[in-house]
N, C-alpha and C positions, 0 to 999 in steps of 0.2 A: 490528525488521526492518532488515535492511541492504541499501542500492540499490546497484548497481554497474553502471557504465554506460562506454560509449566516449566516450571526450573527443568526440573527432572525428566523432560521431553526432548529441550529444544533451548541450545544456548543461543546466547545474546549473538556472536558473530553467524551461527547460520540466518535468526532476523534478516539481520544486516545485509546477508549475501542474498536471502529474497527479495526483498526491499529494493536493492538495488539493481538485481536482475528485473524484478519486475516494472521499473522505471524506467531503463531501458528500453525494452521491448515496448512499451505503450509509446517511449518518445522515438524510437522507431519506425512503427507504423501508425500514427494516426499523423493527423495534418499540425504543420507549426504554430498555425493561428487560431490553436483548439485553446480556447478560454480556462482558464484554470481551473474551476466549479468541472470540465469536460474530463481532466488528468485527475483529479481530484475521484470524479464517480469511479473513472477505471482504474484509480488506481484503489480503490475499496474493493470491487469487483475481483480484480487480481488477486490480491492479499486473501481475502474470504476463500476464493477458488484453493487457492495454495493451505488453505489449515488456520491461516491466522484467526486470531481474533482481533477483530478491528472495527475503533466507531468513526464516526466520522466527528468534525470540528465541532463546536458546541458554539453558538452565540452568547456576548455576553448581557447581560440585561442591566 
């Protein structure tokens, strides 16, 4: 995933501290044997909820 954010909003260590608040919480409550593609959706899900901007992975060709 890629964050892109305003200088002037929102420094690099609050990121950080959503980031990993919001990883957290998702490996918290869902199940251990949630496929990665599963932490992956929620973790975009989260990030968006929260203000970020965020894309998901890109394939290479």
């Amino acid at each position: 995933m890629v964050l892109a954010y305003d200088e002037n909003v929102i420094s690099e260590n609050e990121i950080s501290k959503i980031v990993y608040e919001s990883g957290y919480l998702i490996h918290k409550v869902l199940e251990p044997e949630l496929p990665e593609s599963g932490y992956e959706e929620c973790m975009f899900y989260e990030l968006q909820k929260k203000g970020l901007f965020v894309e998901k992975q890109n394939r290479f060709r």
